[in-house]
C-alpha distance (Angstrom), angle and dihedral (degrees) to the residues before:
residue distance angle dihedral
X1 . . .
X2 4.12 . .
X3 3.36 88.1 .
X4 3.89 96.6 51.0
X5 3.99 85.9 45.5
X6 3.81 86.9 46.5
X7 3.99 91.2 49.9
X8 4.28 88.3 42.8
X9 3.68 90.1 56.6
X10 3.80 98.8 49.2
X11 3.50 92.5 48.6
X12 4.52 91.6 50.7
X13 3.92 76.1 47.1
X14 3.86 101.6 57.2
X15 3.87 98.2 23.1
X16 3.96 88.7 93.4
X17 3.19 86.9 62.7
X18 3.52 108.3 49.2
X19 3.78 85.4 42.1
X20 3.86 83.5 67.2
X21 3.45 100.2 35.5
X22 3.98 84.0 71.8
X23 3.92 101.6 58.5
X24 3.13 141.0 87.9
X25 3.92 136.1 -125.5
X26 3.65 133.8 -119.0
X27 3.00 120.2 -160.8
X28 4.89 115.4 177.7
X29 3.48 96.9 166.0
X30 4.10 104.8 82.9
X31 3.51 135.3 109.3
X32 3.91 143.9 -170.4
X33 3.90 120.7 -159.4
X34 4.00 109.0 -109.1
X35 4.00 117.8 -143.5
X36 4.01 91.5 -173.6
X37 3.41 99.2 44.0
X38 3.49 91.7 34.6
X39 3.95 99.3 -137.6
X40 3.90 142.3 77.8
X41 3.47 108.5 -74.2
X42 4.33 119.0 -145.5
X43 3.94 123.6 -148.3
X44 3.65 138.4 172.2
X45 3.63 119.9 -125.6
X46 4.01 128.9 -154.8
X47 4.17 114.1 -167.3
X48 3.54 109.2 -176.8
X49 3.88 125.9 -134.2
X50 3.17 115.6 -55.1
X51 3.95 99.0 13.2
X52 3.74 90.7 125.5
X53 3.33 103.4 60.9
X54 4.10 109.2 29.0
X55 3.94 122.1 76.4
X56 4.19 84.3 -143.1
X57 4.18 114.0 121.9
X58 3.33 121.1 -133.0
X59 3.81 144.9 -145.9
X60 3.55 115.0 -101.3
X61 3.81 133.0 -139.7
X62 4.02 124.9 -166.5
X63 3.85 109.4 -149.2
X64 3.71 112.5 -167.8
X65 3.77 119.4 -163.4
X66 3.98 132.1 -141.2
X67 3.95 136.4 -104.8
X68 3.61 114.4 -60.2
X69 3.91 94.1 27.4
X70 3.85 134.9 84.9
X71 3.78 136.5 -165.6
X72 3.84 92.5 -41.8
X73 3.70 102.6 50.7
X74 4.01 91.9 98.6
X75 4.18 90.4 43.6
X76 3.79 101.3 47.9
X77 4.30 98.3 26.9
X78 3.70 102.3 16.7
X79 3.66 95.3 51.8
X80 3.76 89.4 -146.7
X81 4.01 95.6 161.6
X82 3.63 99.8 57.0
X83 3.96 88.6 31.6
X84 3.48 97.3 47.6
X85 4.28 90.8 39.2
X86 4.15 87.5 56.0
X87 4.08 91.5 42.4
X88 4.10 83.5 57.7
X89 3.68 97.1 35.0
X90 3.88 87.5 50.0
X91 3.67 94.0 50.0
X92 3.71 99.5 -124.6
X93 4.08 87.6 106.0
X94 3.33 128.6 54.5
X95 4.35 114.1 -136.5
X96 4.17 99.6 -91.3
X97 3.67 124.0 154.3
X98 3.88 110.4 -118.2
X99 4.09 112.0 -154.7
X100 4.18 112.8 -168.5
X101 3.73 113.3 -167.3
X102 3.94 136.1 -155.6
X103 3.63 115.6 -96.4
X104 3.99 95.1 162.9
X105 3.42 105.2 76.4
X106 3.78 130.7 90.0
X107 3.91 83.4 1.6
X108 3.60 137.5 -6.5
X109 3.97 122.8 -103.2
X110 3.87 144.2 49.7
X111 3.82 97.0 -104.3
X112 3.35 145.7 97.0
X113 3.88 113.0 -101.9
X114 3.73 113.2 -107.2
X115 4.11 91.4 -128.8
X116 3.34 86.8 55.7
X117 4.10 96.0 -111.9
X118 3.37 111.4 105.8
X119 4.28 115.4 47.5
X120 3.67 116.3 -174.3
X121 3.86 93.1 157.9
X122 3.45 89.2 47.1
X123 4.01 91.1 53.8
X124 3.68 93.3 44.3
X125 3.76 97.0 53.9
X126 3.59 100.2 28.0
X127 4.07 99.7 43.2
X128 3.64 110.1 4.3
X129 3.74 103.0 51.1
X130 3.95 94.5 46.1
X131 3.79 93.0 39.2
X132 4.01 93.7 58.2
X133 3.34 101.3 32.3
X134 3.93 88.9 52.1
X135 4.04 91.1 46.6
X136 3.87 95.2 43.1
X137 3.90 129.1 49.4
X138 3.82 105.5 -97.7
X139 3.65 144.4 170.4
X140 3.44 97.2 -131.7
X141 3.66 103.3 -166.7
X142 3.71 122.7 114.1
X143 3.83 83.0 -118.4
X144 4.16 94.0 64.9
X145 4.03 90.2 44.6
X146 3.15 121.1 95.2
X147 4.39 134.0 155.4
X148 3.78 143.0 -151.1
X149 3.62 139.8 168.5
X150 3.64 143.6 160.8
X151 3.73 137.2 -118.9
X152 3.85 102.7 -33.3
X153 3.91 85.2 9.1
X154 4.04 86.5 54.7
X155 3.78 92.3 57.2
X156 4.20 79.7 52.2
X157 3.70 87.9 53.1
X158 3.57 91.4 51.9
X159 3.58 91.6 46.5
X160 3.33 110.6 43.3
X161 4.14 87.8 51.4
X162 3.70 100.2 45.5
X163 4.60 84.9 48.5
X164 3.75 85.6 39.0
X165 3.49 123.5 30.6
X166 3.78 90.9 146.0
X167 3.70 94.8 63.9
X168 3.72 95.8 50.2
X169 4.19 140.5 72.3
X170 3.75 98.5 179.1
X171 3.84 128.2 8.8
X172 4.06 115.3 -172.6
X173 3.86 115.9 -173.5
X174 3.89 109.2 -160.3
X175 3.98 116.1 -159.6
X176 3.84 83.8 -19.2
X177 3.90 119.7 -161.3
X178 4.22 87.6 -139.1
X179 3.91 93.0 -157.8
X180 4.25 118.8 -111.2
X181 3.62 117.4 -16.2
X182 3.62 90.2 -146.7
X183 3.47 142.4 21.8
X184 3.73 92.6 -115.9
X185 4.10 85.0 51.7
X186 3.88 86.7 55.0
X187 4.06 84.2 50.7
X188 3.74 97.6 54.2
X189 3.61 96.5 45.7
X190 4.01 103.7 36.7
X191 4.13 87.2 47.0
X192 3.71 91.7 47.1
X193 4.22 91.0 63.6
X194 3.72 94.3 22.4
X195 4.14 106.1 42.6
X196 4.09 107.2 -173.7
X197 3.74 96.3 20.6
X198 3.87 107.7 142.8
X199 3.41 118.5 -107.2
X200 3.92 99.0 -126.7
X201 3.80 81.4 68.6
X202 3.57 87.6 61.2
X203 3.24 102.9 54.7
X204 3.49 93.6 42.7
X205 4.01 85.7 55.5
X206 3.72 96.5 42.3
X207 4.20 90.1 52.7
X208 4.09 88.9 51.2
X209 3.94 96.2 42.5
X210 3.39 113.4 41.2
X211 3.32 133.1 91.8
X212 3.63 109.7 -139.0
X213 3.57 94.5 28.1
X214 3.79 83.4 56.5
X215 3.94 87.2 52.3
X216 3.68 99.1 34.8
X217 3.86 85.9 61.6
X218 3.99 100.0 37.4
X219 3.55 111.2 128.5
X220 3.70 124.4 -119.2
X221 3.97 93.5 -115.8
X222 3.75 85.9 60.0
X223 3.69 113.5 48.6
X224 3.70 91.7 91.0
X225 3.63 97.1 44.4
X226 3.68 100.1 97.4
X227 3.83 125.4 32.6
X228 3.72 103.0 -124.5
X229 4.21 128.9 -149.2
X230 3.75 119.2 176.8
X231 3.60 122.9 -166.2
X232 4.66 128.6 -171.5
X233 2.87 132.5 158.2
X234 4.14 120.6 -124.2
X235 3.89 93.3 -122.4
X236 4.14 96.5 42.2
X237 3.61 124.5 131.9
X238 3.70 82.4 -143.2
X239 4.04 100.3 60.4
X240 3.48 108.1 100.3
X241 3.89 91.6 50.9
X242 4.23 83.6 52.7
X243 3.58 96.9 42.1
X244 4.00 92.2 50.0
X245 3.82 86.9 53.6
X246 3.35 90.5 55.7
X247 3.94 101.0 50.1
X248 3.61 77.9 46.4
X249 3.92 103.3 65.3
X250 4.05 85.0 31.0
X251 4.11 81.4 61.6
X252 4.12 88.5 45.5
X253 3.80 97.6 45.6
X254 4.05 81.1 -118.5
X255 3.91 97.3 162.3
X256 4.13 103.6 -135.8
X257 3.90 137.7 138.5
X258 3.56 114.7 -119.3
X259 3.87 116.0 -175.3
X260 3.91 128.6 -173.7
X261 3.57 115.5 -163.5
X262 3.71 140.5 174.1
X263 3.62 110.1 -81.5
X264 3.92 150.7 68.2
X265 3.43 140.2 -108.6
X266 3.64 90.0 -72.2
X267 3.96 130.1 120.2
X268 3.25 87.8 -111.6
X269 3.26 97.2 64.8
X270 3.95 88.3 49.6
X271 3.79 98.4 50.5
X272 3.46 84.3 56.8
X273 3.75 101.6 53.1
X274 4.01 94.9 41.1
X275 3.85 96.3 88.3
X276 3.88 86.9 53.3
X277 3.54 80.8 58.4
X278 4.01 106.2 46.2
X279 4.11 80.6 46.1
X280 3.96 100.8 48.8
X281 4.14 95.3 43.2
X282 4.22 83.8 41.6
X283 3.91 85.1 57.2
X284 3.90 86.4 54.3
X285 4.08 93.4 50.2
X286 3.78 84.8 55.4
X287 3.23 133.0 98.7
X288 4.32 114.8 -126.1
């Protein structure tokens, strides 16, 4: 019986530790010095348990945020340690390291300025993507990257998969704002900022930035490039721009899962569809 009690008491004593032993660490404070944007960049970092002390590489996932946010949008409203800890404690993600940069500073969005001055897509494959997967211990195949985002960091999804289906395994656009509809949409909203631009530019922009023009002109030897997971909610402003997407690919034969649940364009709704997430771009880092 002492020796039970004994055995009890070790085990209250240590399980603190073994409790911690099996998180992960955020860290949304970092930064990387940018020569094309010409400024110190911030990002948020997610190591998974046991990161610290293994010499293993991981998988990595880039998690972009929406309007109004920056790098720690996911941490402090997305929940994505103790989400992303319970997704790889319940088996349904594999351990991956998940890096969310700042695309609120300077100015707001994940593209490339249409004047030509101001690259973010540039800086995020040119300097970002080297600089973390240099400083952290990656699988740097296309095959072990993968990318999400909501809202304004679902339109980066899209993006950044349609430019670059090379670099990525999975992409999964979340309440994505798809870019214009139509050319005359791109018109009305690139004159409005930019009075007197020429309309070649225009065009130019509207083939390169949206959506289903992006899809509408894929290539067959590309539609199974990247693994594809779209995710709206029924009462989103953004739904008809998702929706079209999808009859889109349907219309391409560009294989892709598109769910609509109930919700808004609400963190809520986005906590909620993150492990979907962590488990569809873990089925990607698998082997079949």
């Amino acid at each position: 019986m002492k020796r039970s009690l004994l055995l009890l008491n070790l085990l209250l004593l240590f399980l603190p530790f073994l409790v911690s032993a099996q998180t992960g660490k955020v860290y949304d404070n970092l930064s990387l010095p940018s020569k094309i944007l010409k400024s110190d960049r911030k990002f948020a970092v997610y190591l998974p348990p046991g990161y610290e002390t293994s010499d293993r590489s991981y998988p990595i996932l880039y998690l972009l945020h929406g309007s109004g946010d920056d790098q720690t949008g996911w941490v402090q409203f997305g929940e994505v340690l103790n989400i992303t800890d319970k997704a790889i404690a319940d088996g349904i993600a594999t351990p991956m390291i998940i890096v969310m940069p700042d695309a609120n500073t300077g100015r707001k969005g994940y593209f490339n300025d249409i004047k030509g001055d101001w690259n973010y897509e540039d800086f995020f494959f040119k300097e970002l993507v080297p600089f973390v997967e240099k400083k952290y211990r990656v699988k740097s195949d296309k095959r072990f990257r993968a990318i999400s985002g909501l809202s304004m960091g679902g339109g980066g999804t899209f993006m950044y998969a349609l430019h670059h289906p090379e670099m990525f395994s999975s992409a999964c656009p979340l309440s994505a704002a798809v870019g214009p509809i139509s050319l005359d949409d791109a018109r009305t909203s690139i004159t409005k900022n930019n009075p007197g631009i020429a309309d070649s530019l225009i065009v130019k922009y509207y083939n390169e930035h949206s959506t289903i023009a992006l899809v509408n002109n894929m290539p067959d030897s590309q539609k199974k490039a990247v693994r594809w997971y779209i995710d709206d909610g029924d009462d989103d402003f953004l739904y008809e721009g998702n929706c079209l997407v999808h009859i889109a690919m349907r219309k391409k034969d560009i294989p892709h899962e598109f769910r609509i649940r109930d919700g808004a364009h609400t963190w809520t709704y986005w906590r909620a569809s993150l492990p979907s997430v962590l488990e569809f771009v873990s089925q990607g880092f698998h082997q079949y």
